[in-house]
PLY file of the C-alpha trace (Angstrom):
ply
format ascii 1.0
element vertex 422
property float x
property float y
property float z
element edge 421
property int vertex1
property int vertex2
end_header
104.14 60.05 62.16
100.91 61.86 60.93
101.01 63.24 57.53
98.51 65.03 55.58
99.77 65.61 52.33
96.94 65.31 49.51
97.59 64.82 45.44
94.79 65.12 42.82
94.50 61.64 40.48
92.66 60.89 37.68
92.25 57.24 36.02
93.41 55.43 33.17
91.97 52.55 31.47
93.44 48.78 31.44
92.86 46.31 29.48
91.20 42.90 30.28
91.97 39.90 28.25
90.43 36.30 28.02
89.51 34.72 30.99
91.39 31.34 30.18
91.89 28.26 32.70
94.00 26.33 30.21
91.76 23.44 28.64
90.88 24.32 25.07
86.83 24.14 25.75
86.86 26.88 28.27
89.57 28.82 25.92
87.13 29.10 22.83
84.55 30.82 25.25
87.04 33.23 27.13
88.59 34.50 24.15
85.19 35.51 22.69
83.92 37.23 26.23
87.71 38.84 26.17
87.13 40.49 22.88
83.86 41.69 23.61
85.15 43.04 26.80
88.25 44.91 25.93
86.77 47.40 23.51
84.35 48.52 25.36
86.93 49.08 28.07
89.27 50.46 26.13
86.10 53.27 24.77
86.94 56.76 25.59
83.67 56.81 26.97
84.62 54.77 29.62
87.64 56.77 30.76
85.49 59.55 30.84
83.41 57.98 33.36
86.40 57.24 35.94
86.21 59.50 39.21
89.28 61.88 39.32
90.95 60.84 42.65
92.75 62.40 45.77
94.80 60.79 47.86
96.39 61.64 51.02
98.83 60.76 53.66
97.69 59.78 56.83
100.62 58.17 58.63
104.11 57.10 57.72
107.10 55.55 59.40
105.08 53.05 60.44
106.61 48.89 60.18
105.29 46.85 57.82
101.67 47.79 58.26
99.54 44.61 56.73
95.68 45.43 57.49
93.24 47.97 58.81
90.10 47.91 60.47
87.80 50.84 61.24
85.89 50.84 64.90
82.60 52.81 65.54
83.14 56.45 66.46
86.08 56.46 64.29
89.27 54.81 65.85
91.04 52.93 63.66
93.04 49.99 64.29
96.21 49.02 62.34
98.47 45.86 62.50
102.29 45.84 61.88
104.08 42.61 60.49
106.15 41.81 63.40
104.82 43.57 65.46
101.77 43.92 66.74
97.91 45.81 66.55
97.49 49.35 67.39
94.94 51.86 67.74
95.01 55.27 65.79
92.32 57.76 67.46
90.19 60.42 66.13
92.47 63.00 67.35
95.51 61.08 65.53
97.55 59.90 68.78
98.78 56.54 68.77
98.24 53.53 71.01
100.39 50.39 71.04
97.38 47.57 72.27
98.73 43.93 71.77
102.33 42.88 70.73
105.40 41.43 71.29
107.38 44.16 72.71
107.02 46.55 75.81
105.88 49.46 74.16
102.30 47.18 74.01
99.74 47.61 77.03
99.36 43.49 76.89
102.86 41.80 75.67
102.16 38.44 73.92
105.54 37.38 73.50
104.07 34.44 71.38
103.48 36.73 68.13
106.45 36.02 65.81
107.22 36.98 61.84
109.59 35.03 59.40
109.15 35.53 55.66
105.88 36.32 54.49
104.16 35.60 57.57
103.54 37.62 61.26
100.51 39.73 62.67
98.00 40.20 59.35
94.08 40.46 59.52
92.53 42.45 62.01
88.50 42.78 62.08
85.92 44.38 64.81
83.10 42.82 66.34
80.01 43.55 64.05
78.15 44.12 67.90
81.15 46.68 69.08
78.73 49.91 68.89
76.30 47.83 71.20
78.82 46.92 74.05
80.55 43.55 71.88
83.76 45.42 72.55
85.98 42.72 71.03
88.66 42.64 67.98
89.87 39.57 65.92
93.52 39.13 64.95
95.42 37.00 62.41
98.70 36.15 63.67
101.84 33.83 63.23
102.36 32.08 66.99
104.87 29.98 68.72
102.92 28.78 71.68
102.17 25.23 70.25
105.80 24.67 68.28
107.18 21.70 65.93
105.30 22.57 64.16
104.17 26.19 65.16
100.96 27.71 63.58
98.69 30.87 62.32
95.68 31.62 64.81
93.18 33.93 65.58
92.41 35.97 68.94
89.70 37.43 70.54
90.80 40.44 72.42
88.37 42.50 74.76
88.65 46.60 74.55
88.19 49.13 77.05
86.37 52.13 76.61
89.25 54.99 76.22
91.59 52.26 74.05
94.21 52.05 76.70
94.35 48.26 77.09
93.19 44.99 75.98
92.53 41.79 77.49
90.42 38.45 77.83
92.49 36.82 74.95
91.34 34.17 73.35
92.38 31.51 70.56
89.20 31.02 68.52
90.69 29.58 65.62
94.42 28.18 66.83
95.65 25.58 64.14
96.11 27.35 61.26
98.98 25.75 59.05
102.20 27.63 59.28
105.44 26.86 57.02
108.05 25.50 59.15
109.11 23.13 56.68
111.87 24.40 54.09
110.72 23.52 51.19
110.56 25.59 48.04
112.59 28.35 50.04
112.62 28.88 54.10
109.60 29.09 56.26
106.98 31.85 56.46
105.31 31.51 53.15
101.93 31.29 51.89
99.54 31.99 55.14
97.34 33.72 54.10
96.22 36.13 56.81
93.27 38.40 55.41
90.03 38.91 58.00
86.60 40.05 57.44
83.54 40.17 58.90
80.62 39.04 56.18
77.36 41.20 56.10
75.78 37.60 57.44
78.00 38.45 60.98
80.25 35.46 60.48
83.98 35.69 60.27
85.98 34.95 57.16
89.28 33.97 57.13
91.72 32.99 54.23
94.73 30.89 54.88
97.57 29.99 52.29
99.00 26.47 50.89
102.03 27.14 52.91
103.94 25.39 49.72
102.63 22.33 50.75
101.49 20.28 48.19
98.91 18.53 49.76
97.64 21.10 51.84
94.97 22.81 49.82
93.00 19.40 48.63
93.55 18.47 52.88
90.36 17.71 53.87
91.15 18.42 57.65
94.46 20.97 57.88
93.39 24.11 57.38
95.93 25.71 54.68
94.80 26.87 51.31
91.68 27.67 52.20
88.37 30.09 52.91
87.26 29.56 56.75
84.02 30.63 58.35
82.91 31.11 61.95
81.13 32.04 64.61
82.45 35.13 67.02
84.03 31.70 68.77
85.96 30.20 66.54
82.97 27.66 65.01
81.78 26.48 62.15
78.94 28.44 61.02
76.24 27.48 59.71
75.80 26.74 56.08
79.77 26.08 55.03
78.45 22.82 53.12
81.76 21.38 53.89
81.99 18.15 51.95
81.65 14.72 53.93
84.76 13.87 55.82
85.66 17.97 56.26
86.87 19.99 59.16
83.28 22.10 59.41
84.98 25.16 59.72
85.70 25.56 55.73
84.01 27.30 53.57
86.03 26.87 50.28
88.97 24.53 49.67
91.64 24.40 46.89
93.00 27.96 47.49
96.63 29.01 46.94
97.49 32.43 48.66
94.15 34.65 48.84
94.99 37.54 50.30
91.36 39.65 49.80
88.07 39.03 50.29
85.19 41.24 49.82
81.49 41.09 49.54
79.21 42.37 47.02
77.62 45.64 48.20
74.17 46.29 49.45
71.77 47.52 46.65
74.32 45.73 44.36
72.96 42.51 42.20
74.16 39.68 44.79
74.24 41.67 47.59
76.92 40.16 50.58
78.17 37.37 47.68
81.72 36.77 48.77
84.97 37.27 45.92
88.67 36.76 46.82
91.30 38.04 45.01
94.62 35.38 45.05
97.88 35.87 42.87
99.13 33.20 41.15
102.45 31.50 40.80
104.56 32.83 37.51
101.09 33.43 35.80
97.06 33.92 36.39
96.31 35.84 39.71
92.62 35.07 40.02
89.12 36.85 41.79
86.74 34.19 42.64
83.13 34.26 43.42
82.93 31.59 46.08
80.32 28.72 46.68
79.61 27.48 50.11
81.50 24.16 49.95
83.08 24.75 46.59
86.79 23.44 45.23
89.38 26.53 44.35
90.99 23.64 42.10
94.54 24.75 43.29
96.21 21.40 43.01
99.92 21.67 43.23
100.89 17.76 44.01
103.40 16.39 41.85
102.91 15.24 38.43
104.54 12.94 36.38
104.85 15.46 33.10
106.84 18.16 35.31
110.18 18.30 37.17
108.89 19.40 40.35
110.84 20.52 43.32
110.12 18.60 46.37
107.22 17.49 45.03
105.44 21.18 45.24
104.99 22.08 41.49
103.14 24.97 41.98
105.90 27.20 40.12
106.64 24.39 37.58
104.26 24.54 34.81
102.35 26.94 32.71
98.86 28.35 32.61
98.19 24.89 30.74
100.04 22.28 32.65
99.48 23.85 36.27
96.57 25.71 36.02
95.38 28.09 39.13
91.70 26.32 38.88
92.31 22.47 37.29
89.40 21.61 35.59
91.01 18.83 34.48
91.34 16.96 37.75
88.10 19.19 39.23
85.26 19.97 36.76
82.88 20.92 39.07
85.80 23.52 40.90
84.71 27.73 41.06
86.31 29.20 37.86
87.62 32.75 38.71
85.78 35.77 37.12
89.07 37.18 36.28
92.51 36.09 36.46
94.63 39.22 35.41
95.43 38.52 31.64
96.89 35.08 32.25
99.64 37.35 34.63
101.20 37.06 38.09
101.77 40.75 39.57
101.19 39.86 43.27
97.15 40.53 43.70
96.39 41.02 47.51
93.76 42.88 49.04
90.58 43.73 47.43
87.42 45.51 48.36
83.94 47.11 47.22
83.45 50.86 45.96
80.02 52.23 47.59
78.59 55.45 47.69
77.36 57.49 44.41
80.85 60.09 44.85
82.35 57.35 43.43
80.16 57.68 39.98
80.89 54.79 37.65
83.39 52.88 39.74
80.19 52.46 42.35
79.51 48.86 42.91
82.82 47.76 41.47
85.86 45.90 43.13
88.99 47.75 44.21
92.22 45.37 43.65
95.78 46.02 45.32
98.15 44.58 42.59
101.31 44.53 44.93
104.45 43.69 42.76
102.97 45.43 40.27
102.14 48.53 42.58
98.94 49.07 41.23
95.58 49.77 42.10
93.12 47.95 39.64
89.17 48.39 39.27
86.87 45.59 38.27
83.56 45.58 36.61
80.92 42.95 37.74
77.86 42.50 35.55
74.62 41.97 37.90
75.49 37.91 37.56
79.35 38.80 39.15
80.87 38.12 35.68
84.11 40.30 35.08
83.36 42.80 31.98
86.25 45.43 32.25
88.63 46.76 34.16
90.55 49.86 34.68
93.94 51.14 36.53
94.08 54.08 38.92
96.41 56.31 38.49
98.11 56.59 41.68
101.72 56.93 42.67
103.37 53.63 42.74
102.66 51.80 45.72
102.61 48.28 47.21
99.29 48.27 48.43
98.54 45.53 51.40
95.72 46.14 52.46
92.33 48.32 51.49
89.18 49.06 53.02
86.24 51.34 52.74
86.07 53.61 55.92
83.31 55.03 57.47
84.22 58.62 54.97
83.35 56.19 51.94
86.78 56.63 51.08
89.16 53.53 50.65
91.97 53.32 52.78
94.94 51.21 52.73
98.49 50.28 54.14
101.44 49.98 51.93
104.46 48.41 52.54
106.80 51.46 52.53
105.04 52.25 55.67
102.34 53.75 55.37
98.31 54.80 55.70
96.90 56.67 52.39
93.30 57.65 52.07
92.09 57.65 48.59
88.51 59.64 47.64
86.80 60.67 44.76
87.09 64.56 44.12
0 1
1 2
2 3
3 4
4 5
5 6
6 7
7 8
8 9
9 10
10 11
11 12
12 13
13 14
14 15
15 16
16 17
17 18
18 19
19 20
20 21
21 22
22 23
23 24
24 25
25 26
26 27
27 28
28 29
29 30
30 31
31 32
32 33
33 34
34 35
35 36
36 37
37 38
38 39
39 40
40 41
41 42
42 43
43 44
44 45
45 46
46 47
47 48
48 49
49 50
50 51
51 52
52 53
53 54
54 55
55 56
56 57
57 58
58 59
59 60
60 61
61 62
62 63
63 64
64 65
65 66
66 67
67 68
68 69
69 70
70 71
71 72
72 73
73 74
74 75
75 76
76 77
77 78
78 79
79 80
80 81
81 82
82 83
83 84
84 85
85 86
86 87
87 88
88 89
89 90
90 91
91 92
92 93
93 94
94 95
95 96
96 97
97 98
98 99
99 100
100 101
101 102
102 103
103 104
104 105
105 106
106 107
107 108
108 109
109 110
110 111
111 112
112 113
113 114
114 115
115 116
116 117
117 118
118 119
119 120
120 121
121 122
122 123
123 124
124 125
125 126
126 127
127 128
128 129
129 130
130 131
131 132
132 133
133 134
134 135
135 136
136 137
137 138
138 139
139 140
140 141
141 142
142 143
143 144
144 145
145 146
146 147
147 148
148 149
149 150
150 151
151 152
152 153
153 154
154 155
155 156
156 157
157 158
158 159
159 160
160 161
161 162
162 163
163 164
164 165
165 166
166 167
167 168
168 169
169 170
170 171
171 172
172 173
173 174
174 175
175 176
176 177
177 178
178 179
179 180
180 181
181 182
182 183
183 184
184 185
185 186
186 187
187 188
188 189
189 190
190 191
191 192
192 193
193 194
194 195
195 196
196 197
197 198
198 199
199 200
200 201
201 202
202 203
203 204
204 205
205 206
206 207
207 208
208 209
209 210
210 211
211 212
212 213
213 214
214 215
215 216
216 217
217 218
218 219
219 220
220 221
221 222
222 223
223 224
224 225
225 226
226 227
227 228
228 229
229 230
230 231
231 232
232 233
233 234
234 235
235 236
236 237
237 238
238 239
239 240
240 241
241 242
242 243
243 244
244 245
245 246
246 247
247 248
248 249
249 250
250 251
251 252
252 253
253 254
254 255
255 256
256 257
257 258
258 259
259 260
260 261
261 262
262 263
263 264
264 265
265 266
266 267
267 268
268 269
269 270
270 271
271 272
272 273
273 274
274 275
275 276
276 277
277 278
278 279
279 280
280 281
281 282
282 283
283 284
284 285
285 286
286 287
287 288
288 289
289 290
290 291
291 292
292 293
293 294
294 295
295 296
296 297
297 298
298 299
299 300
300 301
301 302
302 303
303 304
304 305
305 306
306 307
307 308
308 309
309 310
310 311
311 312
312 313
313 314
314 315
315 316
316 317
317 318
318 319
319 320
320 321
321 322
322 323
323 324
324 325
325 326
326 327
327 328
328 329
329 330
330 331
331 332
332 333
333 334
334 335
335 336
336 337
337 338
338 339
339 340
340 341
341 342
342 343
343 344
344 345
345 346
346 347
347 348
348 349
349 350
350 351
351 352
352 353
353 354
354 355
355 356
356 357
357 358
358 359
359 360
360 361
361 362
362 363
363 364
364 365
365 366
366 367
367 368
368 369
369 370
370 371
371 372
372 373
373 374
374 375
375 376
376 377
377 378
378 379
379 380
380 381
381 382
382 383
383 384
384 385
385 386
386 387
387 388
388 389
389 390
390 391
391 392
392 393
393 394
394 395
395 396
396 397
397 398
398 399
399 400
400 401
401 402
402 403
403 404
404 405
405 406
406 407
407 408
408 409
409 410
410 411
411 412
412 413
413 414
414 415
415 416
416 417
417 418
418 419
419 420
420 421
């Protein structure tokens, strides 16, 4: 299962176009930023400055690995789609913790997958080193049913990663897709979890192809939730009147990273997901306590939309990711990919000066596209350039900086790579 094979990368620039939301005011002003953008970019100047890379093989074999989560003295847990969460430990043997199937020291026969959904996010107690020995899990669940839901549970650790127990629901209504629309169920959950630098927990959940669900001011689909290590509302969400307290943003579609700005970085712990889009515009997004994604995918009258979900049924213009139209006041992304849809999932932030002019910057797992993609942030958290690593092809789902300062990740053929500057 444990693979150590290593490759030496270097990186090759991208290109970054307007930043357009498809209204011709905001157009005019994209286009210029794009064009300012994109040669400097595209300088060989700035290629020179891009870390050459090495990347190596940690595990393989494994099923459908989604996330990764690094615990203090090294172990590292992983979660597999339908599945369940295991434990990797410093000496590279294997446990099976929490899952539906016997091989798992606590079976939870409750943990399902169908489609896109299953066991996702997994995130450790920010007070684990001090004796907080608990984990958080994203999963799909059939313990409340018709319909069933996403949750997430608390799970307690013992010392030598044999077992776990105490489990706990924090956060057990989640919308799941039972319904068939637009395709069978599964889609659109969402999943991703991550500790802030403020010690709350963020969670993003998906529109589930519902149309309604992402302007809901109650269901939680479709959007960006934050809590406290029990599942409530923490303080600060700004929620708008009439809100379950437990969001943070609203109007998502699919965000499948989040991130915070580094510290010693210009906006230091400010949150950014990174969402793909339908057939165009996968977006990052700096995100406002209380603030509207403007994903808005209820039927119109101008498109011929199928069961009344026309998210895939218009164009950067007439179904825009972020509708200023209907929302003026909604977050407009910092990026949305050159108006294109190539699957963006996980995300997260460079640190450490061996990672020379990509320090500071965001790290973006373009998954149909199997691509790794690096963003530029100016000191305000506006998008100036961005740059692909040249990696072998791979379907990255998730990434994370471990304790190294190397960035990790799980791809979907299976496996754990390890990429670090040279």
């Amino acid at each position: 299962m444990n693979s150590m094979t290593t490759h030496s990368i270097t990186a090759l620039p991208g290109l970054l176009a307007a930043k357009t939301v498809g209204r011709l005011f905001v157009l005019a002003v994209a286009l210029a930023l794009g064009a300012a953008t994109a040669s400097a970019q595209n300088s060989p100047a700035a290629a020179a400055r891009a870390p050459a890379l090495q990347v190596t093989e940690v595990m393989s074999g494994l099923r459908s690995p989604w996330d990764l989560a690094f615990a203090p003295g090294g172990a590292m847990l992983f979660t597999e789609k339908c599945h369940g969460l295991s434990v990797r430990l410093p000496d590279g043997s294997v446990r099976r913790l929490f899952g539906n199937g016997p091989e798992y020291a606590l079976l939870a026969a409750d943990l399902f997958c169908e489609s896109q959904s299953g066991v996702h996010g997994i995130a450790v107690d920010p007070g684990f080193a001090s004796g907080r020995r608990f984990v958080y899990l994203f999963s799909a669940s059939n313990l409340r049913k018709e319909p069933r839901s996403n949750r997430v549970i608390r799970l307690a650790v013992n010392a030598d990663w044999t077992r776990v127990s105490e489990r706990t629901d924090i956060v057990p209504d989640i919308a799941f897709k039972d319904a068939r629309r637009v395709g069978g169920p599964g889609a659109h959950s969402g999943g991703r979890l991550r500790f802030g630098p403020d010690g709350f927990l963020w969670i993003t959940t998906g529109d589930n192809h519902d149309p309604d669900l992402p302007q809901d001011p109650k269901r939680l689909g479709g959007k960006v939730l934050r809590v406290d290590v029990n599942g409530r509302a923490a303080a600060g969400n700004n929620a708008p009147a009439g809100f379950d307290s437990r969001i943070y943003t609203y109007g998502m579609r699919n965000a499948q990273g989040i991130a915070f700005r580094p510290v010693g970085q210009p906006g230091a712990g400010q949150p950014f997901t990174t969402e793909h889009g339908p057939n165009h515009s996968d977006e990052v997004t700096a995100l406002v306590a209380g603030g509207n994604g403007g994903w808005d995918p209820r039927n119109r009258d101008d498109l011929n939309c199928r069961d009344g979900y026309c998210g895939y049924s218009g164009t950067v213009q007439t179904m825009p990711m972020t509708d200023l139209a209907r929302f003026p006041q909604a977050m407009r992304p910092v990026w949305n990919n050159r108006e294109r849809s190539e699957g963006m999932g996980p995300a997260e932030f460079l640190t450490g000066a061996a990672w020379g002019a990509w320090n500071g910057q965001l790290a973006m797992g373009m998954m149909r596209a199997q691509r790794l993609d690096i963003l530029t942030l100016d000191p305000s958290g506006a998008a100036t350039g961005v740059v692909t690593a040249e990696l072998p092809d791979t379907r990255w789902r998730s990434l994370l900086l471990g304790p190294d300062g190397a960035l990790w990740g799980s791809s979907d053929d299976g496996r754990i790579l390890r990429v670090s500057p040279r």
